[in-house]
N, C-alpha and C positions, 0 to 999 in steps of 0.2 A: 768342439771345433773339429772339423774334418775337410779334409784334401782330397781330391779324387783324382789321379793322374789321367792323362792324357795318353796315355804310354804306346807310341809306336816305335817301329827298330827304324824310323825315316830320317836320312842322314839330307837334311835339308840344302840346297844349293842357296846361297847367299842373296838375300833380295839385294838389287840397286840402291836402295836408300841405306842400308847398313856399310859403314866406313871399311877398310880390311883394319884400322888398326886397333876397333872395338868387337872383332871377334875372337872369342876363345875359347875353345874345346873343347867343353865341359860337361859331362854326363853325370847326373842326378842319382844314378839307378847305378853305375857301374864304376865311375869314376875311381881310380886309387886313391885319390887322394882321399876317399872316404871310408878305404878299407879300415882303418885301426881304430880309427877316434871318428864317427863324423862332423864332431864337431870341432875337431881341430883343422879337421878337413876343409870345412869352409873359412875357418880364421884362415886358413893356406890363402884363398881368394882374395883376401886382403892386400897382400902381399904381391903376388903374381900375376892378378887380373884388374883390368878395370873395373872403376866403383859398378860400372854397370857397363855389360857385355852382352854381344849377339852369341848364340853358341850355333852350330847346326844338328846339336843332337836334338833327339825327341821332337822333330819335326821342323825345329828351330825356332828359338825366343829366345828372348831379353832376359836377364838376370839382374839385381840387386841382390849387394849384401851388406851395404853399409848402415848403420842404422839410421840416421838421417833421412835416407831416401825411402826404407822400408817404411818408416814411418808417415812422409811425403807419399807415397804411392796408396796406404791403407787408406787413408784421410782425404783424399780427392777422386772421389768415385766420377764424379762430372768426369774423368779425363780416364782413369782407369776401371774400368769396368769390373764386374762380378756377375755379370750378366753373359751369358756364356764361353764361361771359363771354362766347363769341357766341353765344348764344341769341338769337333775334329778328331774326337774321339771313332776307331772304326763299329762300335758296338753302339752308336749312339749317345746325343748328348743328354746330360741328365740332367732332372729338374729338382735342384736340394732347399727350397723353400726355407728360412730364409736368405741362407748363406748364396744361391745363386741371383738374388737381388739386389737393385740399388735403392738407396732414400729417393724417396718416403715410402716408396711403395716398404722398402726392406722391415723399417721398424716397425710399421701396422701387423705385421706377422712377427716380428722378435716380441714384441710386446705380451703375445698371447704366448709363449714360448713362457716368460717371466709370471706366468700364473701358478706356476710348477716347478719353477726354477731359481725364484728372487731369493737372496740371503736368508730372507725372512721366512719361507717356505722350506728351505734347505737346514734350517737349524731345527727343528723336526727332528728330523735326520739323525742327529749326532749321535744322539744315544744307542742308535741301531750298527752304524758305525763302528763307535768305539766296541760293542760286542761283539760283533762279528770279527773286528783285529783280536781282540781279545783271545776269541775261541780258536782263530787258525793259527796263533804265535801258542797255543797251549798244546796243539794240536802237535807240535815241534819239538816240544819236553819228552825228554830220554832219547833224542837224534842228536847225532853231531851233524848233520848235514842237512840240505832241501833245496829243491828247483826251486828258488824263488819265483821267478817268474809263475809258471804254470800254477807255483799252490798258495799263493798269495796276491801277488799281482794282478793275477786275472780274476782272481774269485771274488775280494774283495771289493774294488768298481763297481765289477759287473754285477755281482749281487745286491749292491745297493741301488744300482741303474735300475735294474730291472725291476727290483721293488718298487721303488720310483714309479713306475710306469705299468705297474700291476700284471707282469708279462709272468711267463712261467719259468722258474729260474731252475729247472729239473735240466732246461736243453741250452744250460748256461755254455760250454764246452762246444758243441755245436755248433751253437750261431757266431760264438768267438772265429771261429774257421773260416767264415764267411767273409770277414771283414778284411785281411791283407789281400785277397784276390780280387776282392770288389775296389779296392784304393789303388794297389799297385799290381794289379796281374799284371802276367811277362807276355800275356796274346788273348785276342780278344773273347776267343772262347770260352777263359779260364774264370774270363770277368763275365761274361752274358751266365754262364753255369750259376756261378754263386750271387751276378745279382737277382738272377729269376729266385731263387730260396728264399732272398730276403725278401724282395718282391710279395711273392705269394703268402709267406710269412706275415708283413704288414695286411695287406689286403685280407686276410682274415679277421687278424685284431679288430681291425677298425668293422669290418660286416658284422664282427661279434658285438661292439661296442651299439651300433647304429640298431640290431638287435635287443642290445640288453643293455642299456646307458648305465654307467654311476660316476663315481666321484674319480675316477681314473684321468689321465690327463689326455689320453685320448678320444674320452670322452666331451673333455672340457672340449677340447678342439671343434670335434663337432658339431656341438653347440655355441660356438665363438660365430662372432661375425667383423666383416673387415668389408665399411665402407656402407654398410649397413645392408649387407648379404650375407647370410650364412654359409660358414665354409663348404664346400663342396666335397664329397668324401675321395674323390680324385686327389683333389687337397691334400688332404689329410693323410694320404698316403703317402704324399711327398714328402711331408714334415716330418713322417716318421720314419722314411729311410733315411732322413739326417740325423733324427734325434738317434736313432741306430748305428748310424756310422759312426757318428762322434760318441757315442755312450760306452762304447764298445771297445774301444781301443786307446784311447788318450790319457787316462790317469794311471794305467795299467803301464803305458809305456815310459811316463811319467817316475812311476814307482822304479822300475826298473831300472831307471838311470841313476837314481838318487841310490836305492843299495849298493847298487856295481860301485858308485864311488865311494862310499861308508865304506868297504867292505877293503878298500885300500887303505883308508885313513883313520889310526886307531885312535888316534889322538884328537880327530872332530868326534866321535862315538865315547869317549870319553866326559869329552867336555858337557856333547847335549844329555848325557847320563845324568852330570852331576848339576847344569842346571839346563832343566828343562825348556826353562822360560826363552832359552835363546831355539827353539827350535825353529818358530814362525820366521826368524832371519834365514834359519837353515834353508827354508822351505824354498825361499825367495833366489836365494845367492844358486844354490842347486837348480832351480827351475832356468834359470840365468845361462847357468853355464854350460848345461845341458837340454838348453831349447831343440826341438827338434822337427818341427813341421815349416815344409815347403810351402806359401800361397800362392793363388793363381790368380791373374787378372788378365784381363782384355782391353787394348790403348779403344778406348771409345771412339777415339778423333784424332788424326794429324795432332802432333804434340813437340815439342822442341822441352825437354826439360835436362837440364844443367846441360844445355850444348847439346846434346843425344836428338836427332831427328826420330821420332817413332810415329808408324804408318798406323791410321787404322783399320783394326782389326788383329796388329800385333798381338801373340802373347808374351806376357812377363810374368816370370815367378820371383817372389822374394823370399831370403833363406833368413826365417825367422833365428837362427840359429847364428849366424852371419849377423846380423843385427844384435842381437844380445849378447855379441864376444867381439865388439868392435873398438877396437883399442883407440879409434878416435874418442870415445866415449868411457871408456873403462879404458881402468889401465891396468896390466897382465891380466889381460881378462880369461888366458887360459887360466889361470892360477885361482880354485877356491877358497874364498876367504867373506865369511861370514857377517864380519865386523865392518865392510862395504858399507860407506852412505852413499843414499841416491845411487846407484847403479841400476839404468835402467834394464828391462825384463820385457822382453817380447811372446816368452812363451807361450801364451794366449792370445799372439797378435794385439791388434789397436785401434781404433777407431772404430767405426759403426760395427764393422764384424770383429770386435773382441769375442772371443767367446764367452758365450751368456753361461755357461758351463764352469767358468773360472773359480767361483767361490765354492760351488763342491770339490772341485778337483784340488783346492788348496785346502779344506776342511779333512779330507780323506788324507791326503801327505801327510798333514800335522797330526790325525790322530794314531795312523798308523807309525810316524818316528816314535809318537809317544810311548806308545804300548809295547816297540819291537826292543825302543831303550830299556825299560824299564824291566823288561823281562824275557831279556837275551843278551847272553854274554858277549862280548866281542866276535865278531861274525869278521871272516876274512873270505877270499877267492879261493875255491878248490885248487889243492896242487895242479899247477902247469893246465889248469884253465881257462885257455882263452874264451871269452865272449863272442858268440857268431854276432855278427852286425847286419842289420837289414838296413838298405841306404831306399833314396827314393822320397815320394811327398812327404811320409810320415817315416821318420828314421825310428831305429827300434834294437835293442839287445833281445835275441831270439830266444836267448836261454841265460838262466844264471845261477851257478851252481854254487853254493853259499856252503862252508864250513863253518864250527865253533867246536872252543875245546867243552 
């Protein structure tokens, strides 16, 4: 799953059809209220803003954060669109194959995405997984200390992503760099820079692939057809700046959220020690309450939904994170707690664009609690530690500096 911001400093002047008493203030990228917690930051929304607000930051658009309506917005593409969702970007809008489509065209390309990526293909996997947590939690023995982030976080993902994908995981650290500039750069430059890398990056793969075909899933693509055309390697590049953007950054930041809160709480780190078997809850309640991607849509059509007039062409984002911490629905949902039935989980979005990426990204959590419980002491916060916070489409702990005795 990947977000690609829009990001201008355009301090929008109020269209006619937005009411004065459904705008409110609200910056994604800078806001306070998302300095400490951002996801306490948007339960703040609940409270102080409308279920759904005009804001004039970032150009100006629509917000949701209730989950009812995040939900309502995923699930009705007729009305809210995915189909250019960064339009209005100043560096051009991009084409993310399948995530910038709607049904039907959208699942004839998710489909072939699922050739590489279904549950079934993905347990493969595991075994490579679990070794690899293995080797970089062993990696750890005789420190009291580690950037979790950078020596587990990232390496871990991204090194089964890119096996996945047959890429060369030597320039794993590299191409990581690429990816917070290309989602949330602060100016357009910073984003044209790093997505030309990725850009020419892909465009290789794939000339290489078209050159010298195999069982790679770029391959597969190539030779896929949709509608009874064979893809076009134009195509193909497309799919692969997605399967890039999203491979690259989302279990990684995933992970991060989930230690940074372990690392407070010695008594859940206990518990999933002694029984394992409750970690798969963990995985869930955690992903819950530490959701953290923005989606974007475009009002297709004139639209009246719960009273709200929305024009087309509108955009709206909804804060998956706001959604999966809405006390209409949970309750203290800032408060983790495990033993939670039915608490619903947005963290992978819902409906047609859930991400197809879900069952690795929950496979990689569970193995990695596993192997970090079973063979790491109690792990707390660095003295007087705080966490840098990246707010924006894709929120994120920048750094995480992890002690043990």
């Amino acid at each position: 799953m990947t977000q690609v911001s829009n990001r201008t400093t355009t301090i929008a002047v109020k269209p006619d059809h937005v009411p004065d008493h459904l705008v409110f203030d609200f910056d994604m990228f800078d806001d306070p209220r998302l300095k400490d917690d951002v996801q306490l930051g948007y339960m703040s929304l609940h409270r102080d803003a409308p279920d759904i607000f005009w804001s004039p930051r970032d150009g100006g658009r629509w917000m949701a954060t209730r989950y009812e309506d995040v939900c309502a917005i995923a699930t009705d593409a007729a009305t809210f669109s995915s189909k250019g969702q960064t339009a209005g970007r100043e560096d051009g809008e991009l084409q993310l194959p399948p995530e910038t489509m709607d049904p039907p065209e959208h699942l004839r390309y998710r489909l072939l995405l699922l050739k590489f990526l279904s549950p079934k293909h993905l347990k493969r996997q595991q075994g490579f997984v679990r070794e690899l947590a293995i080797d970089l939690i062993e990696k750890l023995k005789g420190r009291n200390s580690c950037e979790f982030r950078k020596e587990v976080a990232v390496v871990l993902p991204v090194t089964v992503f890119m096996k996945i994908m047959e890429w060369d995981t030597s320039r794993l650290h590299e191409m990581v760099s690429w990816v917070p500039n290309i989602t949330d750069g602060r100016s357009p430059e910073v984003r044209v820079a790093a997505f030309a890398r990725m850009a020419e990056f892909a465009s290789k793969v794939v000339q290489d692939r078209i050159a010298h075909p195999g069982n790679d899933p770029i391959s597969m693509l190539l030779a896929s057809e949709v509608d009874g055309k064979q893809l076009d390697p134009r195509r193909v590049e497309e799919m692969t700046h997605l399967l890039f953007l999203a491979g690259l950054d989302t279990v990684t930041n995933a992970m991060t959220f989930c230690l940074h809160y372990l690392a407070t709480d010695h008594a859940l780190q206990d518990r999933l020690r002694a029984h394992p078997e409750d970690i798969p809850k963990a995985v869930e309640e955690l992903l819950r309450r530490f959701s953290f991607v923005v989606t974007y849509r475009r009002v297709a059509k004139d639209t009246v939904y719960k009273g709200v007039f929305m024009k087309e062409g509108d955009l709206i984002n909804c804060s998956l994170a706001g959604g999966s911490n809405d006390p209409h629905v949970v309750d203290n949902p800032e408060k983790v707690d495990i033993d939670r039935k039915g608490a619903p989980n947005l963290a992978f979005n819902t409906g047609p664009h859930a991400c197809v990426g879900a069952p690795l990204a929950r496979t990689e959590l569970r193995i990695l609690l596993e192997e970090w419980l079973a063979r790491m002491p109690n792990a707390s916060l660095a003295p007087g530690f705080v966490a840098p916070r990246h707010r924006g489409s894709i929120a994120k702990i920048e750094r995480l500096d992890l002690v043990w005795e």
